[in-house]
C-alpha positions as CSV (number, residue, x, y, z in Angstrom):
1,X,79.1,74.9,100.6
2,X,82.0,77.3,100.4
3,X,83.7,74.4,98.4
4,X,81.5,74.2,95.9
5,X,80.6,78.4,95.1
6,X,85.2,78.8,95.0
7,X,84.8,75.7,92.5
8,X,83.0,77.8,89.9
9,X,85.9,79.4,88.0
10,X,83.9,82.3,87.1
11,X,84.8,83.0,91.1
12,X,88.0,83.1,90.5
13,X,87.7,84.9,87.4
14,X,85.5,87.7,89.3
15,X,88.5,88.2,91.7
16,X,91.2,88.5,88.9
17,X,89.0,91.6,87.4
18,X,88.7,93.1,91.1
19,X,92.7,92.7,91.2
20,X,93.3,94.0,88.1
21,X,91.0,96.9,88.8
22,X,92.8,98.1,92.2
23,X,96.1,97.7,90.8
24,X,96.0,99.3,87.5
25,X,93.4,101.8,89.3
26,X,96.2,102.8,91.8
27,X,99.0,103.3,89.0
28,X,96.1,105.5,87.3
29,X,95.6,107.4,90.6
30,X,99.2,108.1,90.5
31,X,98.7,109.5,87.3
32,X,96.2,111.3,88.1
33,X,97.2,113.1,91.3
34,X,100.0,114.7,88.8
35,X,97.3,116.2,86.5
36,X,98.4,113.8,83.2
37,X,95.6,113.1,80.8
38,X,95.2,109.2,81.5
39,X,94.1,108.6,85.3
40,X,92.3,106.3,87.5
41,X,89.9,104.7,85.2
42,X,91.5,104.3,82.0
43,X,94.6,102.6,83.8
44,X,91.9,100.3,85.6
45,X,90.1,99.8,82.6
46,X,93.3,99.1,80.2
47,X,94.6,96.6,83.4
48,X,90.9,94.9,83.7
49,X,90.4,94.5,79.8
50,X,94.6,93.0,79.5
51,X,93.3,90.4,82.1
52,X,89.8,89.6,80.5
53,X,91.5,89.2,77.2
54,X,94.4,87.2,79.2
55,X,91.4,84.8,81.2
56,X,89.6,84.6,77.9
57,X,92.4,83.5,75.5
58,X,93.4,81.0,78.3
59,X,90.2,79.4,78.7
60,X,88.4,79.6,75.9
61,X,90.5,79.2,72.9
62,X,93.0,76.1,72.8
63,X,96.5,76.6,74.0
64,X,97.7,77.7,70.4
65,X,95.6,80.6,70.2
66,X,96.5,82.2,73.2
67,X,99.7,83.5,72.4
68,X,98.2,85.2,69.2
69,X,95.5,86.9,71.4
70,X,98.4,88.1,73.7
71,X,100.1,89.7,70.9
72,X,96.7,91.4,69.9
73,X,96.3,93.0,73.3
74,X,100.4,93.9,72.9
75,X,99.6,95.2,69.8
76,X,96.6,97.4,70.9
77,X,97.4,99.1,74.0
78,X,100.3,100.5,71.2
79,X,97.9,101.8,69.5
80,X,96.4,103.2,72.2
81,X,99.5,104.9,73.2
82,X,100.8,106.1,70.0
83,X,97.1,108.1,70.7
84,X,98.5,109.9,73.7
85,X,101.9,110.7,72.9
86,X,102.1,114.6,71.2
87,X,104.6,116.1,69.1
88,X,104.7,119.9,70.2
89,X,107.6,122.1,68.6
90,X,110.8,121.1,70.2
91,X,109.5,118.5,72.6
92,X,107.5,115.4,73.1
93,X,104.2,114.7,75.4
94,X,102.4,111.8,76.6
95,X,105.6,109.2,76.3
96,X,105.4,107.8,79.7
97,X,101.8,107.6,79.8
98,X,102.1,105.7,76.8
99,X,104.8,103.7,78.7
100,X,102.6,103.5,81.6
101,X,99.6,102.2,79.6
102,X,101.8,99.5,78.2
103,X,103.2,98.2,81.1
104,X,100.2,98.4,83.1
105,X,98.4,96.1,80.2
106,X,101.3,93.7,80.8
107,X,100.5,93.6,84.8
108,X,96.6,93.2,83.6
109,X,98.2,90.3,81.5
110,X,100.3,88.7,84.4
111,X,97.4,88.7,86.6
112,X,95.1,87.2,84.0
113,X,97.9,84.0,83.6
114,X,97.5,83.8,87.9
115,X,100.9,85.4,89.1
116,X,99.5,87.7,91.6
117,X,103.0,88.1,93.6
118,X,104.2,88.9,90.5
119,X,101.6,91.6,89.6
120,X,102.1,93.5,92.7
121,X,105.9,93.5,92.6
122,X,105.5,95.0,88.8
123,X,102.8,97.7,90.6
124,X,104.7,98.6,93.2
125,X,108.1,98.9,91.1
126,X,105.7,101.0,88.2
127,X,104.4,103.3,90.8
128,X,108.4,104.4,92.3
129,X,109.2,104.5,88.7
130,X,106.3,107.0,87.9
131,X,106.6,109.4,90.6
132,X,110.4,110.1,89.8
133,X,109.8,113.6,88.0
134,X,113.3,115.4,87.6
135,X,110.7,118.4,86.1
136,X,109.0,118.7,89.7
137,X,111.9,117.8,92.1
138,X,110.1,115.3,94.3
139,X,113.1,114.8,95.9
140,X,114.5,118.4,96.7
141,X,111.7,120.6,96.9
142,X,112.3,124.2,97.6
143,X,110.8,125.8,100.5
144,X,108.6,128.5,99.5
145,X,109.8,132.4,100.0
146,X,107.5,134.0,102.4
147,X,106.4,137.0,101.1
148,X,107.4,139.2,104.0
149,X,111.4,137.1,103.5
150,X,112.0,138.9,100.0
């Protein structure tokens, strides 16, 4: 019985999305627990739609036409992040979510081919990456100055 429900490869599909949605969700949580613009569910959602697109051009289209539809999702999570990055006088906002948005499509992508192992490693090494923040000091924070130790 068990056989024949993990035979349907809509199963297995199912799981992928559920993957896709904890990993990119927990970049986006990052994200979001340092008050940036993109959080929790648009990293989920850009992760889950690079794996449906990844499942989709895999299975559904002949092996020639998958590459092309992996250059399309390439091509529009950049245009999604060329939404979020701002030019404001002398400085520049929203690269790294941009960057984060990219690369998180890319772990939507691996996990969409079936490299799970892989996907994680990329999560894991995305999330240290994202919370190094020479602006907040993660490493060296300053003890606050009690108010009564002026």
């Amino acid at each position: 019985m068990l056989y024949t429900i993990l035979h349907f490869p809509e199963i297995r599909f199912a799981g992928q999305m559920i993957l896709a949605i904890l990993l990119g969700g927990l970049i986006g949580w990052q994200r979001e627990r340092w008050h940036r613009a993109a959080g929790l569910r648009t990293f989920a959602l850009v992760t889950a739609g690079a794996t449906l697109f990844t499942i989709l051009s895999r299975n559904a289209f002949g092996e020639n036409e998958s590459s092309r539809v992996a250059a399309a999702v390439v091509t529009g999570i950049g245009f999604l992040g060329a939404g979020t990055i701002l030019h404001k006088k002398d400085r520049v906002e929203g690269l790294t979510t941009a960057a984060g948005l990219w690369i998180t499509a890319a772990v939507g992508m691996v996990i969409g081919v079936g490299y799970y192992l892989l996907a994680a490693i990329a999560t894991l090494i995305i999330f240290i990456a994202l919370m190094i923040d020479p602006r907040k000091k993660l490493l060296k924070r300053k003890k606050k100055k009690k108010w009564w130790r002026l």
